[in-house]
N, C-alpha and C positions, 0 to 999 in steps of 0.2 A: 504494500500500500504506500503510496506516495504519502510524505509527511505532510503534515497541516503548514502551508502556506499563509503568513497573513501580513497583506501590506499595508504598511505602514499608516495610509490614507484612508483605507477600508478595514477595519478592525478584526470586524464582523465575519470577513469572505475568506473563505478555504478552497485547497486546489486537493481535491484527494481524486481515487479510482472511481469509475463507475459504477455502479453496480446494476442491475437488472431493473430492479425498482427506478432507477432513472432515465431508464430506457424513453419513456412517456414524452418526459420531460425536454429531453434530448431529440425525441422526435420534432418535438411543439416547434423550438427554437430553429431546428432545420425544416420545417414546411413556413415557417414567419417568414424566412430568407427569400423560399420562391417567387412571389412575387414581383420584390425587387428586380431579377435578372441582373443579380450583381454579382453573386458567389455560387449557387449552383446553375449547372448545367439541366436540372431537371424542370420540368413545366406545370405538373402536376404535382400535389404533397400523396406524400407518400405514408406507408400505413407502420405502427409500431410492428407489426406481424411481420412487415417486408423485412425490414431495417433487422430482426432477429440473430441471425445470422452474420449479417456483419455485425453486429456488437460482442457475437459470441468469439468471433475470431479475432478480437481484443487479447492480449496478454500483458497486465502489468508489470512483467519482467521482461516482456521482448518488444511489443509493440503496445503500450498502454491507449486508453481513453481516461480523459483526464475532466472530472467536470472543478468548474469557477464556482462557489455555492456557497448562501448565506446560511442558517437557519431555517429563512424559510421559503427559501428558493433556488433554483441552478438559474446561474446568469450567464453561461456561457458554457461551451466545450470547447477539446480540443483529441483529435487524433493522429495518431501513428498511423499508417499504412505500411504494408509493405511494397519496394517498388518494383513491378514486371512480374514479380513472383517465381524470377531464380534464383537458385543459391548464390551467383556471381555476384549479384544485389545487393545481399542481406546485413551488409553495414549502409542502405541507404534506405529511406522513408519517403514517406509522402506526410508531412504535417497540411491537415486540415482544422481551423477554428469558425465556430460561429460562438456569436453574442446576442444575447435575446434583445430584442430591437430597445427596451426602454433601457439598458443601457451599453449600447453601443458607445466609441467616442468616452467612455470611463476607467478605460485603462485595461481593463477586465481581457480582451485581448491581446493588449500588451504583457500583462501578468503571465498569460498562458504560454504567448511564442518565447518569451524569457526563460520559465520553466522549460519549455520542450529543451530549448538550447543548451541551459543548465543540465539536465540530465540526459542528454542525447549519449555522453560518454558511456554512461553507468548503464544505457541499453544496446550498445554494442554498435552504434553509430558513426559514421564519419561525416556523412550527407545528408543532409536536412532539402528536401525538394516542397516547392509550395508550385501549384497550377491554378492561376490565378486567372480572371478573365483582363482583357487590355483597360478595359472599362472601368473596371473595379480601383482609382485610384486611391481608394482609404486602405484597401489591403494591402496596395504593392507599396505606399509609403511603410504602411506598417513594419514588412516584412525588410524593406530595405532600409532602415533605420537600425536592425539588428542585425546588420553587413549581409543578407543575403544579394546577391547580383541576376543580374537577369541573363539565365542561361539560355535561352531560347524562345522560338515567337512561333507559334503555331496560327497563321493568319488565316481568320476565317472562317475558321473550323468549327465554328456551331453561329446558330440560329435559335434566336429568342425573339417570339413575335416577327417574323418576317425580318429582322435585323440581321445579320452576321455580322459575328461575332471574336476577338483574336483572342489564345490561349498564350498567356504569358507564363514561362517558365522559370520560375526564380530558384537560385539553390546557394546553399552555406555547407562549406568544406572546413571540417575540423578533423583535427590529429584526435584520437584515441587515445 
């Protein structure tokens, strides 16, 4: 279990694992996002029942999900992915964060790619990848603020409402 987090300016908010019980919750804040067409690719919300399976293939000692959470709320997640899903990979990730919309802009994102960065060692990491869309300029500051660079440009490559769309690749390389 990741240890209790608490910053300085938010007393109150903890960074721990997820558990199943939060699955719900975790779902809520990732179908809030659609809408937008800012961070996910999908168009539809999707259902606790889908999402299942990938929260099962979570692992706190290899690839964690990590939720931001008060007493009496999750205010944010954040996951590890694995990336391509070969072994040649397996010191490299995929971090994904969402932040429940009333407080985006509160740090609570920043708390989390901090954490991810912080413990990426301790999970066997060298490569932190974020896939971000071109549009999305609140994430790619974010991400580039804690030296991630922009590895690649995937122009195009999706459609939100009749728009197309470019996938921005950002990644942060650390020694072990």
């Amino acid at each position: 279990m990741v240890a209790a987090w608490r910053p300085a300016s938010r007393s109150s908010v903890i960074i721990r694992d997820a558990t199943e019980a939060d699955l719900p919750a975790i779902v809520e804040i990732y179908n809030a996002a659609i809408p937008d067409r800012m961070a996910t690719a999908d168009t539809q919300p999707v259902s606790v029942q889908s999402k299942t399976t990938w929260f099962r293939e979570h692992n706190p000692q290899l690839r964690p999900l990590w939720i931001a959470a008060t007493d009496a709320s999750i205010l944010g997640w954040l996951s590890f992915q694995s990336f391509y899903g070969r072994p040649a990979y397996r010191a490299t990730a995929e971090v994904s964060v969402y932040v429940s919309a009333m407080h985006r802009r509160s740090g609570v994102g920043r708390v989390l790619v901090g954490r991810a960065i912080a413990e990426s060692s301790s999970l066997g990491l060298k490569t932190l990848l974020g896939f971000i869309f071109g549009h999305n300029e609140p994430s790619l500051r974010l991400f580039q603020s804690f030296g991630f660079a922009r590895w690649g440009l995937l122009p195009s490559v999706a459609e939100l409402d009749g728009v197309e769309r470019d996938l921005v690749i950002v990644g942060l390389r650390q020694c072990v």
